[in-house]
Phi, psi and omega in degrees: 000142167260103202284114180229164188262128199309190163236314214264333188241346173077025194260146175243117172240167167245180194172123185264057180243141176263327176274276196176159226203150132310111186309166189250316185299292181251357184106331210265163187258142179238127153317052240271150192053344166329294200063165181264108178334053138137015160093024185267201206210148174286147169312306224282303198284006179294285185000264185237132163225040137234134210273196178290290196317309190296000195259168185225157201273150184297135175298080181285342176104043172248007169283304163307315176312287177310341186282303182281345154292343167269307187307304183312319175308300203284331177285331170320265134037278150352296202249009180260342166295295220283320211281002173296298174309293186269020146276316098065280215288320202304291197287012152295309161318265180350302188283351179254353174268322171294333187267149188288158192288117174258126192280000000 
């Protein structure tokens, strides 16, 4: 087994991987035997040191928008059922109050 050290959380595992591996910690891929050159860092790991996933996207309020727009949908919806049902049931009443009794 081999101890190699995260680049990105600084965290230390072992690991029988010859190529590359997963930090156990953050996820990011470590190279096993690379080591750093002269302490320097990959261009990928320059970049950014907050990964994507962790960032949240800003609220503009279209969350809400969408929220009361689906509640409307659904009440539309609702009441377009009961008022279905109970023209339904009424001209079932009727057809069954015009027809004659059978005796």
């Amino acid at each position: 087994m081999t101890a190699i050290e995260c680049p990105r959380c600084e965290t230390t595992f072992e690991t029988k991987a010859t190529t590359a591996t997963r930090c156990r910690a953050c996820r990011s891929v470590v190279h096993v035997g690379a080591g750093r050159a002269g302490g320097r860092r990959s261009p990928s790991v320059r970049r950014s040191s907050v990964t994507a996933w962790s960032t949240e996207p800003a609220d503009d309020g279209s969350g809400i928008l969408l929220l009361g727009a689906g509640l409307v949908l659904v009440v539309l919806v609702g009441y377009g059922i009961y008022r279905y049902v109970r023209g339904r049931r009424q001209k079932s009443a009727e057809e069954d109050a015009d027809s004659p009794a059978a005796t």
